[in-house]
N, C-alpha and C positions, 0 to 999 in steps of 0.2 A: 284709371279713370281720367280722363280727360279735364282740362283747367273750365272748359264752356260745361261738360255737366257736375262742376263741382260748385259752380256760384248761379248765386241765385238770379231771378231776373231783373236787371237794373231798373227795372219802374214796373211797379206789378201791374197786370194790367184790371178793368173794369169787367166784371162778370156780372151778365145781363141774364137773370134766371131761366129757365122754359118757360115758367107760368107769364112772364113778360117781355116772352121772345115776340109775339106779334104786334104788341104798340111799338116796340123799338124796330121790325121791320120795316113796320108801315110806313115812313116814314123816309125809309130806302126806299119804296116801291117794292117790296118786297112781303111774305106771309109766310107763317111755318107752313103753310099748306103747299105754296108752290116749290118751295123745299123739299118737304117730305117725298112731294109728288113726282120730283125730277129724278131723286138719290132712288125710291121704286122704278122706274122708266130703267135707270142704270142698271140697279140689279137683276130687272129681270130680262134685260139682255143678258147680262152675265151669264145668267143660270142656263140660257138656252144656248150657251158656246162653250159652256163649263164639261165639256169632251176630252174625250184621251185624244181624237183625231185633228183638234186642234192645237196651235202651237200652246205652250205654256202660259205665254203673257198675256194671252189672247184678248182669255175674260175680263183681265183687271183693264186693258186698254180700251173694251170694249165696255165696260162701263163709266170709265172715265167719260167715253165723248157720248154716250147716250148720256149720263147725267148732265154734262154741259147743254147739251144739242136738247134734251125736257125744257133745263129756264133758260135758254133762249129762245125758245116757242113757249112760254110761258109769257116770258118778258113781254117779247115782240107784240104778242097777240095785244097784250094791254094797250098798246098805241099809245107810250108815256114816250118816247123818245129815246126806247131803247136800239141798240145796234148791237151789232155782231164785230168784234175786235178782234183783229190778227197779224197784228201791227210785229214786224221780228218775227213770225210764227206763233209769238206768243195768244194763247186761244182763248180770251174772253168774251162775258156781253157787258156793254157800259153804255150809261148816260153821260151825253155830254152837260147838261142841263142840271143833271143830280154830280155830276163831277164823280161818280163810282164806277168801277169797276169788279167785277166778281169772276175769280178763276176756280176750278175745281181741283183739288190737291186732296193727297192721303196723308191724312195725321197718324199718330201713334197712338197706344192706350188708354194716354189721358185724356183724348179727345170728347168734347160732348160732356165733360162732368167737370164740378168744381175739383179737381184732386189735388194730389201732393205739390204739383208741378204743372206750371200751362204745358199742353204738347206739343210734340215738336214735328215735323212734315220727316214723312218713309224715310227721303230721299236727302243726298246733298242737292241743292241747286246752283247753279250757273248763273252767267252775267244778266241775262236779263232778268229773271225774279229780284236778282241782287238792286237792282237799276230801280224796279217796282216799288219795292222797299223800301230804299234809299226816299224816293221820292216820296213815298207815304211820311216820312221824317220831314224832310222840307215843307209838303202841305200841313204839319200839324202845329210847324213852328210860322207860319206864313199866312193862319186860318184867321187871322187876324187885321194883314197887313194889305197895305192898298195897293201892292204890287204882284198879287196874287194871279189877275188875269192875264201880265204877262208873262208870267212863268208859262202858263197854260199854254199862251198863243206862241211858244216857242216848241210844242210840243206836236204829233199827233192827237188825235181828238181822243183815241183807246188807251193816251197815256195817259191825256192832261188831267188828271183825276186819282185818286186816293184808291188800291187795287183792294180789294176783301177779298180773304178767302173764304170758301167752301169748302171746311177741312172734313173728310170721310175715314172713320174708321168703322171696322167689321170682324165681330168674330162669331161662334158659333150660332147664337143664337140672336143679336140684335147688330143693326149698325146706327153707330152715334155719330152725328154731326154736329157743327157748329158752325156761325158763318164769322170771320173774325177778322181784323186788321190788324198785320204782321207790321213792327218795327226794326226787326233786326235781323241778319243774318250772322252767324260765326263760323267760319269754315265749311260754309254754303249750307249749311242746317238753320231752318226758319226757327225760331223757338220763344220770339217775344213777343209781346203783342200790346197792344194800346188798351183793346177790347175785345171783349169775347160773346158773346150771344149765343147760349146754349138752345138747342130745339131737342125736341122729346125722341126719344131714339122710335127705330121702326122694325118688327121684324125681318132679319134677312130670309132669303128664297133657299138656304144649302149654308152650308159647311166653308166657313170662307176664311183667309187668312191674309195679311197686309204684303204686298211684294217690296222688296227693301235691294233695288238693284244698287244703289249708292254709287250712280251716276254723278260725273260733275259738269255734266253743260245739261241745258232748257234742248228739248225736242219737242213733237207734236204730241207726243204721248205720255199721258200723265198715270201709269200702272197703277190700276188702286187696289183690287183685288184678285187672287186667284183660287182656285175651288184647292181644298187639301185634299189628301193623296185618301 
């Protein structure tokens, strides 16, 4: 076992229940409902490309950018000052105004419940997630400080801002998300976090399981699930 899953997480993070995931969104701009609403849009692409006649990764990529592609026409539509980020290839929607950003990623087990252990994302990640993070650290040491804006304004507009994720896990019967902000990388595995904002799981559409290519560079495709055999 490795030295990162043998110690615990150096600053535990805040866990925001379900019952009080929607005043804590609100407040993002955000609702469990346009959540819930997006991660359904995802999976029920999935389920209609979950074929033997398509490639493998198909479906899990294929709900990745459908659930991105939900809240940012979720977002957009609200005319709050959201945009569309793709700053490096990197694929989010953020405000500049609310200074967030939100990307869609696959968490592991623990996703979506208080358990043993915050979870951790499928995949290793690459320089830029690493970059995102990193800078999630600076804004939270600097949320304070009156040199904050020009951090920003050295920045693009999809950076200058604190990145949350939209962690997705799935297995037989439900998929559990959470939308959270990641502080750490160890050997390009996400796994710590500041805060966690639990939302109520959803029925999935089939039989689904988490893709774990354990990648080490950021691409456009964020593999979240595939139908099992």
């Amino acid at each position: 076992m490795s030295q990162f899953h043998e110690q615990p997480p150096a600053h535990p993070s805040k866990i925001v229940p379900s019952e009080a995931a929607d005043l804590r969104l609100a407040g993002m701009g955000l609702s469990v409902a346009k959540i819930q609403n997006s991660v359904t849009s995802g999976d029920d692409a999935r389920s209609r490309v979950s074929l033997r006649y398509y490639p493998r990764n198909y479906p899990g990529i294929t709900m990745w950018a459908e659930t991105l592609a939900a809240l940012r026409r979720a977002l957009l539509k609200a005319r709050q000052g959201w945009r569309i980020g793709q700053t490096g290839n990197y694929e989010t929607v953020y405000s500049t105004d609310r200074r967030l950003a939100f990307a869609v990623v696959a968490g592991d087990r623990f996703t979506g419940i208080d358990g043993d252990r915050p979870p951790r994302l499928t995949r290793k990640r690459g320089p830029k997630t690493k970059e995102r993070v990193d800078r999630n650290v600076e804004y939270q040491q600097l949320a304070f400080e009156i040199d904050l804006p020009v951090l920003a304004d050295e920045l693009p507009p999809d950076e200058a801002c604190t990145t949350w994720f939209l962690v997705i896990y799935a297995d037989d019967d439900h998929i559990r998300m959470e939308v959270s902000l990641p502080v750490d990388v160890k050997d390009g595995i996400v796994g710590e976090w500041v805060e966690r904002i639990l939302i109520d799981p959803i029925p999935t559409s089939g039989a689904v399981a988490p893709i774990e290519p354990g990648e080490d560079d950021d691409d456009d495709g964020e593999p979240m699930v595939t139908r099992t055999a």
